[in-house]
C-alpha positions as CSV (number, residue, x, y, z in Angstrom):
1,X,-19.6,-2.4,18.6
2,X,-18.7,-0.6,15.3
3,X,-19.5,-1.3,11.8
4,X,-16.8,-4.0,9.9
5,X,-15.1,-2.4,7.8
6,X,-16.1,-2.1,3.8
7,X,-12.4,-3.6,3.0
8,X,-11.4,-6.9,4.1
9,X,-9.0,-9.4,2.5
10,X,-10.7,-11.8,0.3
11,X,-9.1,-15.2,-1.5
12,X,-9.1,-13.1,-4.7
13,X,-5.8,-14.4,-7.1
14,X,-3.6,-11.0,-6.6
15,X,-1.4,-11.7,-10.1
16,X,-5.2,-12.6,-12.0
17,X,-6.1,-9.3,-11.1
18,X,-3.3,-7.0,-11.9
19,X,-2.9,-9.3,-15.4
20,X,-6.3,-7.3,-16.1
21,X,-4.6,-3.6,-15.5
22,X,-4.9,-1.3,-18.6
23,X,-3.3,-0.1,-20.3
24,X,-0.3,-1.8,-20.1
25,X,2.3,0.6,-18.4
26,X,0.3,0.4,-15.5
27,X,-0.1,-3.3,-15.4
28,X,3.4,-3.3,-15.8
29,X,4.4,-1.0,-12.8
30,X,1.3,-3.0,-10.5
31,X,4.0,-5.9,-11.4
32,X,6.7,-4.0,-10.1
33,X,5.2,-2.7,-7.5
34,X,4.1,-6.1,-6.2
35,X,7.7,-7.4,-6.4
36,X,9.1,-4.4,-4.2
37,X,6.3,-5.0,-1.6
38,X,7.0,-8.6,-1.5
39,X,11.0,-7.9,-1.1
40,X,10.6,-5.5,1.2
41,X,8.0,-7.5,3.6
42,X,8.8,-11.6,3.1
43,X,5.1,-11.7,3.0
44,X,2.0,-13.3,0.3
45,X,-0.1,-10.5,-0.9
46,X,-4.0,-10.8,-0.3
47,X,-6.5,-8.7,-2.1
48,X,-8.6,-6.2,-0.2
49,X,-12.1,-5.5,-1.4
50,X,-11.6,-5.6,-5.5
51,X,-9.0,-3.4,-6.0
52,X,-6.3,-3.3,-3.1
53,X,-3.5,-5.6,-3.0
54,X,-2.4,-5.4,1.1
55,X,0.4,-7.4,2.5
56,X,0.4,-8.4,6.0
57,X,-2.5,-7.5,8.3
58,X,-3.2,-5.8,12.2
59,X,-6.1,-5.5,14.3
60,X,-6.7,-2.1,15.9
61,X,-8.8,-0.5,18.0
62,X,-9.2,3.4,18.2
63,X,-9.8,5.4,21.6
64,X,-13.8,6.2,20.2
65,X,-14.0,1.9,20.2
66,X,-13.8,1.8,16.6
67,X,-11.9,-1.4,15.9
68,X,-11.1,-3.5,13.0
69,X,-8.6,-4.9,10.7
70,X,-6.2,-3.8,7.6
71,X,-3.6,-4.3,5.4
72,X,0.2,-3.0,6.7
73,X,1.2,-1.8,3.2
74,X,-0.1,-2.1,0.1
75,X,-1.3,-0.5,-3.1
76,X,-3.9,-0.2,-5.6
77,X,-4.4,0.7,-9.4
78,X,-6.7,3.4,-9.3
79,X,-8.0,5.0,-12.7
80,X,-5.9,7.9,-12.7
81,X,-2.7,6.6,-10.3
82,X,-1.3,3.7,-8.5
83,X,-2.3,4.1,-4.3
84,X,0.3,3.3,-2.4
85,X,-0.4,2.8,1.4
86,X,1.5,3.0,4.4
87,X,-0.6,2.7,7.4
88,X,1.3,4.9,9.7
89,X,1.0,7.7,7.4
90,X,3.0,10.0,5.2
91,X,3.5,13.4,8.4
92,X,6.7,12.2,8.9
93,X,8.4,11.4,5.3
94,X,8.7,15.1,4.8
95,X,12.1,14.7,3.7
96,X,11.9,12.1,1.4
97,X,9.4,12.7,-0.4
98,X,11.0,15.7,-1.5
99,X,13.5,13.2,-3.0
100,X,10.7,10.9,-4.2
101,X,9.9,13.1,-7.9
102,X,6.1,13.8,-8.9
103,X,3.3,12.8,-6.3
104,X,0.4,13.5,-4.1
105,X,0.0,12.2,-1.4
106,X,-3.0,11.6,1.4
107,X,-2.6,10.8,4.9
108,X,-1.8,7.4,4.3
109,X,-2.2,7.4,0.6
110,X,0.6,8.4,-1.9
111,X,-0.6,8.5,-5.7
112,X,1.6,8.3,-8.6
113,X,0.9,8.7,-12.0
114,X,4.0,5.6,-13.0
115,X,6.8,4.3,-11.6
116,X,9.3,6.4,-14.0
117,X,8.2,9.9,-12.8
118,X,9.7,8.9,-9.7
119,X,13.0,7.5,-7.9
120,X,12.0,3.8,-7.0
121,X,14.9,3.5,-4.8
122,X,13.3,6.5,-2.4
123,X,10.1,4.7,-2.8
124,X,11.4,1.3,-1.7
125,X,13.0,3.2,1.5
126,X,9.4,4.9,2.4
127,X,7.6,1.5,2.3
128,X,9.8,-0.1,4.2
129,X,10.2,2.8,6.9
130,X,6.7,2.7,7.1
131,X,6.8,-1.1,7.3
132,X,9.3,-1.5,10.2
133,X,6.9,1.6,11.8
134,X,3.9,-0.9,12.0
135,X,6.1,-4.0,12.5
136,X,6.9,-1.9,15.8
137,X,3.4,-0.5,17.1
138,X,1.5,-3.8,16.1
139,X,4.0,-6.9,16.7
140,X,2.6,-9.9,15.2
């Protein structure tokens, strides 16, 4: 049986948490953030661990046994940019993240430095994409 994971969903308050973001752009694109995620998924976002505010969840399991359970899509304000996750990963949004404006991006991590330095409408299209992509592999 394999470790638990270090990140699970807790009954943190999601909006007390973000209302603690500095400096203030950032707290202000969290906000924004969190309203995208919650139009483009119908669902309550949970924090995960301190930092990570994940909506919906899945249980997987890996071919090495490795099993466990995570957020579908979510993000997080780290010190230098705003995480945002899609669990299936970023391989395939070759195209539009060429559209998306300044990034880097992780395997299933994109960072941003704010909200204006890219289009938001291109954003809103990945998450969801990548959304739908886990709605399909791990039906609730």
């Amino acid at each position: 049986m394999s470790k638990p994971n270090k990140t699970q969903a807790t009954d943190g308050p999601v909006e007390d948490f973000l209302k603690t973001i500095e400096p203030q752009q950032k707290r202000e694109d969290c906000f924004a953030l969190l309203t995208m995620m919650k139009d483009i998924t119908g669902l309550t976002p949970k924090m995960w661990g301190k930092a990570i505010i994940g909506f919906g969840d899945y249980h997987y399991k890996y071919d090495s046994g490795r099993e466990g359970d995570s957020f579908r899509t979510g993000f997080s304000p780290r010190a230098q940019y705003l995480s945002v996750y899609i669990m299936p990963g970023y391989e395939n949004y070759s195209q539009p993240l060429a559209r998306l404006g300044k990034h880097k991006k992780g395997k299933s991590c994109l960072n941003i430095k704010r909200l204006s330095d890219i289009d938001c409408d291109v954003l809103h299209e990945i998450i969801a994409d990548g959304f739908a992509v886990m709605a399909k592999r791990y039906p609730s």
